[in-house]
Every structure is written in structure tokens, then in C-alpha cells.
N, C-alpha and C positions, 0 to 999 in steps of 0.2 A: 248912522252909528254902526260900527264894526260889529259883527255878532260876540268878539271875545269881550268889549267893554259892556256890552247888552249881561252876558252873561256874572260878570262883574261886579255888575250891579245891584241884579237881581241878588248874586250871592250874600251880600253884603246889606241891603235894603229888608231882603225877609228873611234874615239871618239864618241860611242854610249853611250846610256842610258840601250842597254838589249845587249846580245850575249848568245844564248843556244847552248849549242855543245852535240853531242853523236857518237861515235863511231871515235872521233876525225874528224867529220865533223858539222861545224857549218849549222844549219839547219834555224836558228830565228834567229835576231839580226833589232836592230830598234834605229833611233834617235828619237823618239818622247820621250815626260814627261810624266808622270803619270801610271795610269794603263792600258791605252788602250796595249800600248806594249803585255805586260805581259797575257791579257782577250784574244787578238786577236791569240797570240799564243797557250793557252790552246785552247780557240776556234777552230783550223786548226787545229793543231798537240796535240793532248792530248795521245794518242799513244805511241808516237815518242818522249815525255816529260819524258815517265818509266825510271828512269838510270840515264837522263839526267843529264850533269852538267848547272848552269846559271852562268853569272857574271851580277849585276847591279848593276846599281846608286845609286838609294833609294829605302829599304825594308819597306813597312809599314807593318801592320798587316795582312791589306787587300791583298796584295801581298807572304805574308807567309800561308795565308790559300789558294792562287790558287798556289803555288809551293807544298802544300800538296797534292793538290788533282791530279796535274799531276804527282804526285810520283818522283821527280827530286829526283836525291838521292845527289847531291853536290851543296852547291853555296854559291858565293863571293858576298858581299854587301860591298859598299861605306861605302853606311849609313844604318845602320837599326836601328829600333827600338827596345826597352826593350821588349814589349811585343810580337812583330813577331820574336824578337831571341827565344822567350820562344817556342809559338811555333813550329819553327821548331826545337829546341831541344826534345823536347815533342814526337818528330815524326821522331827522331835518323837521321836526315838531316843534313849531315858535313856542318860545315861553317866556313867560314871564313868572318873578316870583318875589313873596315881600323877606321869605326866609330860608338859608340854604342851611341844615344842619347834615350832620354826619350818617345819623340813621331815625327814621322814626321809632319812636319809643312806644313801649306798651302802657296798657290802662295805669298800670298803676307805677307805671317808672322804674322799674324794677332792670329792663333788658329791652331787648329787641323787639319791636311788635313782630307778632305770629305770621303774621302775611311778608312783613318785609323776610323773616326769617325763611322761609319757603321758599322765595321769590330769589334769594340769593344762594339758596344752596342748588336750584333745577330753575332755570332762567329763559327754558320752554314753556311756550305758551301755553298752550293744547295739555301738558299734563300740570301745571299752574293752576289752569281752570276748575280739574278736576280737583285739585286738592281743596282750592279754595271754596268749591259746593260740598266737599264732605267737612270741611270747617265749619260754615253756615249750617250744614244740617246738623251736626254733632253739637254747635252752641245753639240748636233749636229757633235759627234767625234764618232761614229759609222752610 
């Protein structure tokens, strides 16, 4: 079995929001929202991410620039968005997905989510990162 349906399954089975699998062992996987999941993983395992397949919930942009940079080479999204599909096409990343919308949306539907809004206005990685841990620290989720 592929490590991206492994991971697939797992997401879907124990109803998460992340599952990273490699070498057909699932190594990440998380119920939390947002991007702390997705930071916390690059963060520990950036390594162990080369190859990887992912499966998640929601792709925003901000989330397809940290599966660039841990070189994930497969992954399934729920939902992603128009412009985190772009780049990970951009960056020859298989994907699959059950839903392509325009942009991810915030908690409470109002606008943009905060991450994808970052992520589209400075589309570098390296100071993305940065912002994205003073996000988590500033909502006290890091």
C-alpha cells in the first residue's frame, strides 16, 4: 500500500486533521486546527518529511509553502486552496484533493485565514516561518 493512501486513511479512520506517513510508517499525525500541526511537524521532523506522503484537512498557502520546504513529495487535501494548489504544482508535488476553493477561510467566516493572509502577502519561506511562530506564540499555541 502507497504511504499517501496509508496516510489517508489513518486521517480519515482516527479522525484527524494531519497524518504524515514514510516508508509506510506513520511518523506525525495530529488533531488540532490550523497550522500549528503542520509548523510543529516541520519543526521536529524536517528530515523525515524528504519523500514524505501527508494527508490533511485544510491546505492554505501557508501550509503548501511548509510542505515545500520539507520536500514532502505526495499529498491529499480535503480542502485546498487555488493558490497553495499552484504552489505545490510549481514544485511537481502529487496531489490529490476532495475540494478546490478560492481561499481558506478564517474561524469564523468572516475573511481570509491569518496564515493564508501572510503567506500571500511574503511567499518566502524562511521569513513565513518566522511570522508563523510569532502567530502561535502571540495566540499562546506554541
Amino acid at each position: 500500500m502507497s504511504d499517501l493512501k496509508i496516510a489517508k486513511e489513518i486521517l480519515e479512520k482516527d479522525n484527524l486533521t494531519l497524518a504524515i506517513v514514510k516508508d509506510g510508517e506513520c511518523f506525525f499525525k495530529s488533531k488540532e486546527r490550523g497550522i500549528k500541526p503542520l509548523y510543529i511537524a516541520l519543526m521536529n521532523h524536517e528530515e523525515k518529511l524528504y519523500g514524505a506522503s501527508a494527508a490533511d484537512k485544510i491546505v492554505g498557502k501557508g501550509a503548501a509553502l511548509l510542505y515545500v520546504r520539507g520536500k514532502i513529495e505526495n499529498l491529499f487535501a480535503k480542502v485546498i486552496s487555488k493558490s497553495s494548489l499552484e504552489v505545490l504544482e510549481n514544485e511537481n508535488i502529487y496531489i490529490e484533493k476532495e475540494k478546490l476553493v478560492p481561499y481558506i477561510k478564517n474561524r469564523d467566516q468572516t475573511g481570509m485565514c491569518p496564515i493564508e493572509t501572510m503567506a500571500e502577502e511574503d511567499g518566502n519561506i524562511d521569513s513565513l516561518l518566522i511570522r508563523i511562530e510569532s502567530f502561535l506564540k502571540n495566540n499562546n499555541l506554541i
